[in-house]
C-alpha positions in Angstrom: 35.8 50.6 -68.3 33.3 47.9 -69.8 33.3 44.4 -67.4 32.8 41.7 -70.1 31.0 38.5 -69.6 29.8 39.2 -66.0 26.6 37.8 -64.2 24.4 40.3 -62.3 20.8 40.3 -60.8 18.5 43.5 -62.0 14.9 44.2 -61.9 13.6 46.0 -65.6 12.8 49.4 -64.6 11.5 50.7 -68.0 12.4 50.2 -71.5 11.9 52.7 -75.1 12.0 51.9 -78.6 15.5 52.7 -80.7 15.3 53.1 -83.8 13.5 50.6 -85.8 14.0 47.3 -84.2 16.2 48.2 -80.8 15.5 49.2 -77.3 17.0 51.0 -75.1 16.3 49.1 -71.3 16.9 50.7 -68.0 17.7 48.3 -65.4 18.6 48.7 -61.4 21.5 45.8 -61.1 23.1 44.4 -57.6 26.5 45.1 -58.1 26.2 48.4 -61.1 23.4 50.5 -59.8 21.4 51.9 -62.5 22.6 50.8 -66.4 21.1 51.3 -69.5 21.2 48.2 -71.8 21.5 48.3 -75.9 18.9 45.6 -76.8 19.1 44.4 -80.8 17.0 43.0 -82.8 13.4 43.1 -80.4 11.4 43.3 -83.0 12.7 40.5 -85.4 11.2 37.6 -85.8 12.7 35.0 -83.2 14.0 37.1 -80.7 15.0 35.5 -77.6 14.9 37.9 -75.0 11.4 39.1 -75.3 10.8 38.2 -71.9 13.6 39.0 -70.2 12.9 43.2 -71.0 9.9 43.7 -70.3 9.3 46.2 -67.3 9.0 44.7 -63.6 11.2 41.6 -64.7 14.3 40.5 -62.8 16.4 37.5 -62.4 19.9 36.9 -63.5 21.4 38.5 -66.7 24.7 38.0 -68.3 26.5 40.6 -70.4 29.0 43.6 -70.8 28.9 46.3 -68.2 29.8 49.4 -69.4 31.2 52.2 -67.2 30.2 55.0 -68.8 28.0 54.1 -72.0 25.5 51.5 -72.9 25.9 48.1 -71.9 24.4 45.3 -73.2 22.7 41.8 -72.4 23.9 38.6 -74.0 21.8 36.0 -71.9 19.9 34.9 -68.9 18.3 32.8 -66.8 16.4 32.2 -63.6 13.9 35.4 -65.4 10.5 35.7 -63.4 8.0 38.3 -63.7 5.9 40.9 -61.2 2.5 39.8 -62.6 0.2 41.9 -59.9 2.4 44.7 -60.4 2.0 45.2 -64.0 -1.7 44.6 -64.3 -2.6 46.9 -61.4 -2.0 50.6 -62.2 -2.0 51.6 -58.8 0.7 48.7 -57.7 2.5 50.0 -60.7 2.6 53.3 -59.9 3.8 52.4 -56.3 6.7 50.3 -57.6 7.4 52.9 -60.4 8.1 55.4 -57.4 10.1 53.7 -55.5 12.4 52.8 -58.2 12.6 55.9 -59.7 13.3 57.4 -55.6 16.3 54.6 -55.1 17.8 55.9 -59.1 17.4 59.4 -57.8 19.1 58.4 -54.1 22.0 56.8 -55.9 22.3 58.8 -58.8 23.5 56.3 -61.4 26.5 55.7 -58.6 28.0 52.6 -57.7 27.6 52.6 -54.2 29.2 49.9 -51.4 25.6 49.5 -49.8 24.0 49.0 -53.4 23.8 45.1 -53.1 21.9 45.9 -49.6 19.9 48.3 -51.1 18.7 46.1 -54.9 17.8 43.8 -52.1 15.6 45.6 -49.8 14.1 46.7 -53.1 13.5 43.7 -54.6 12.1 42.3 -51.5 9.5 45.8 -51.4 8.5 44.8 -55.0 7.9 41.4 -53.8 5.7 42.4 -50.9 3.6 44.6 -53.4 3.1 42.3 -55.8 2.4 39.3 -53.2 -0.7 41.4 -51.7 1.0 44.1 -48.8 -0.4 47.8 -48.8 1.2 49.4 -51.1 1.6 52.7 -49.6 2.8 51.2 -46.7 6.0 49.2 -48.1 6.5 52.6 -50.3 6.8 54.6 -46.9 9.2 52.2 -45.1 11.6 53.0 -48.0 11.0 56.3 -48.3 11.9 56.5 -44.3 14.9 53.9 -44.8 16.4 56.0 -47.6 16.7 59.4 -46.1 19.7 58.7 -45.2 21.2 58.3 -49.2 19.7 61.9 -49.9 22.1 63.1 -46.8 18.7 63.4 -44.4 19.3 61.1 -41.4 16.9 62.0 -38.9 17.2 60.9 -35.4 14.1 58.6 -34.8 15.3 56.7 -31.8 15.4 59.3 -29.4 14.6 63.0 -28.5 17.9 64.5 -30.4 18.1 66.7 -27.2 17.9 64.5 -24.0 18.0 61.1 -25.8 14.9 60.3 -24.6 13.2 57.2 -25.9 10.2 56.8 -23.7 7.9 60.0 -24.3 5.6 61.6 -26.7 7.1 62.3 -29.5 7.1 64.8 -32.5 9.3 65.7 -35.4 11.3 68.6 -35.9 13.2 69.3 -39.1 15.2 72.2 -37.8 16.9 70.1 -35.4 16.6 67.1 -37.8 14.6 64.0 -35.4 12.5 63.7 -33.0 11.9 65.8 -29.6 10.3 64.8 -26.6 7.6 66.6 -25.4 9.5 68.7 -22.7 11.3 69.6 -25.4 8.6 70.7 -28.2 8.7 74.5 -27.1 12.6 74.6 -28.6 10.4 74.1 -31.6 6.9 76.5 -32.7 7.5 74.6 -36.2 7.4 71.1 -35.8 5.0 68.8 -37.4 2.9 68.6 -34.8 2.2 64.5 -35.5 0.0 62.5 -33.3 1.2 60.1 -31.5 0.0 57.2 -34.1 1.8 58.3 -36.9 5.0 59.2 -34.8 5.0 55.4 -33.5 4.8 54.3 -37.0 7.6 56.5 -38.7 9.9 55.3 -35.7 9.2 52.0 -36.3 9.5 52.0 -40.5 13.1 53.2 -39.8 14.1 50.5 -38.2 11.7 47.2 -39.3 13.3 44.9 -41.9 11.2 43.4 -44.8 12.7 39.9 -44.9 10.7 39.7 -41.5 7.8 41.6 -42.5 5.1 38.8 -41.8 1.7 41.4 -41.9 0.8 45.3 -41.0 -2.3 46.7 -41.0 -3.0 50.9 -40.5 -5.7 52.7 -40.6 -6.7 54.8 -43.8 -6.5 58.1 -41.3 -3.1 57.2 -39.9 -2.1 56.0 -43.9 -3.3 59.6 -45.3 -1.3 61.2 -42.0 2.3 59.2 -43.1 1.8 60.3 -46.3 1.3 64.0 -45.8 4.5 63.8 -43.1 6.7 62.0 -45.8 5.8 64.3 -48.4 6.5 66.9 -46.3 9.9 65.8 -45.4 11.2 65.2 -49.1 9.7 68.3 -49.9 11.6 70.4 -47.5 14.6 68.3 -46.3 15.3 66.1 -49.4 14.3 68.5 -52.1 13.4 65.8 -54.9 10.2 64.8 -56.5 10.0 62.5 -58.8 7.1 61.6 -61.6 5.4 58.8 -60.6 4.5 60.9 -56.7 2.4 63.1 -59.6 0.3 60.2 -60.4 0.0 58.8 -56.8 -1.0 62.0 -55.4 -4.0 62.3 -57.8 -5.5 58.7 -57.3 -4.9 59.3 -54.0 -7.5 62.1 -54.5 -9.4 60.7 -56.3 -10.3 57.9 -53.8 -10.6 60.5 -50.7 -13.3 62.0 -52.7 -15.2 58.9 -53.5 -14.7 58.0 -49.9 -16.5 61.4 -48.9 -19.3 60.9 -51.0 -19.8 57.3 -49.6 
């Protein structure tokens, strides 16, 4: 089925050459989910949409939808760009996750919570580019999105006694968190601190639109991202290109941080 004439807000997620003077551009849309767009002409002289394709763009685009093939842009407006996102490789590499995690979540689906969901992201990318960590946007969606992969762990309460006041620590056999009266029904849990635990129960439920500031340590930073990578490993299953790339600056910096 192809929608004609339809307005839509997408964020560029990447783009390739076609042919001589085409592209083929990948965009994550608010009401389509993940499309690939049939861009003429780029390279001619005069081309009007120069702008409007390069990655880390979004705004409002008008065009055909198609359901099962390439669609394609005929206009737009309202276009802005996430400058400190495409000159920093790191911030990049950040955004390029989490955009390539939400494609692999939704798998090209429509889905009734993608409007939510192009939201929250475009609000991450915002946060990024306007100066938050990172790492730490990047791990409130990778908690937030369990839930698409089929993973929704319990985080508000021990998932035996329903606990909420307690130390905590996660278990993935029983798939949230157990109290610590409980931790024996477990020789396998993650054995978190306390620190890191408070954190991941928070990012599950904290909301970005009201995200004003948050500051953690590089220990408890290093500890979230061991646990999450942890997690997708074993429970999701999924790994995805750009974790490659983060996981080796990551490295990078903990050694230069050892020889300081």
């Amino acid at each position: 089925m192809i929608y004609k004439n339809v307005e839509f807000s997408a964020i560029v997620t990447k783009r390739k050459n076609y042919r001589e003077r085409d592209m083929l551009v990948t965009m994550f849309t608010d009401k389509y989910g993940f499309k690939t767009f049939f861009v003429r002409g780029v390279r001619k002289r005069g081309f009007k949409l120069g702008a409007a394709i390069l990655p880390f763009t979004h705004g409002t685009y008008i065009g055909s939808i198609n359901s099962e093939g390439l669609s394609f842009i005929t206009a737009t407006k309202g276009i802005d760009q996430f400058q400190s996102i495409n000159q920093d490789i790191i911030l990049n590499a950040y955004a390029t996750y989490i955009l390539e995690l939400v494609k692999a979540a939704f798998e090209d689906s429509i889905d009734v919570t993608n409007t939510l969901w192009f939201e929250k992201v475009l609000k991450a990318l915002s946060l990024i580019n306007d100066g938050f960590d990172a790492q730490i946007i990047t791990n409130i969606i990778e908690v937030q999105l369990l839930g698409k992969f089929g993973v929704q762990p319990n985080w508000r309460s021990c998932v035996i006694c329903g606990e909420t006041q307690s130390q905590f620590d996660y278990s993935e056999s029983y798939g949230g968190i157990l109290c610590r009266k409980h931790w024996y029904m477990d020789k396998n849990r993650l054995n978190l601190d306390q620190r890191t635990m408070y954190y991941l129960r928070k990012f599950s439920i904290v909301d970005l639109n009201y995200l004003n500031s948050i500051k953690v340590n590089a220990d408890t930073k290093k500890r979230l991202k061991l646990t999450l990578n942890e997690i997708y490993d074993n429970q999701v299953g999924i790994y995805v290109k750009a974790r490659s790339f983060i996981d080796k600056m990551t490295k990078v910096e903990n050694n230069l941080l050892k020889k300081d």
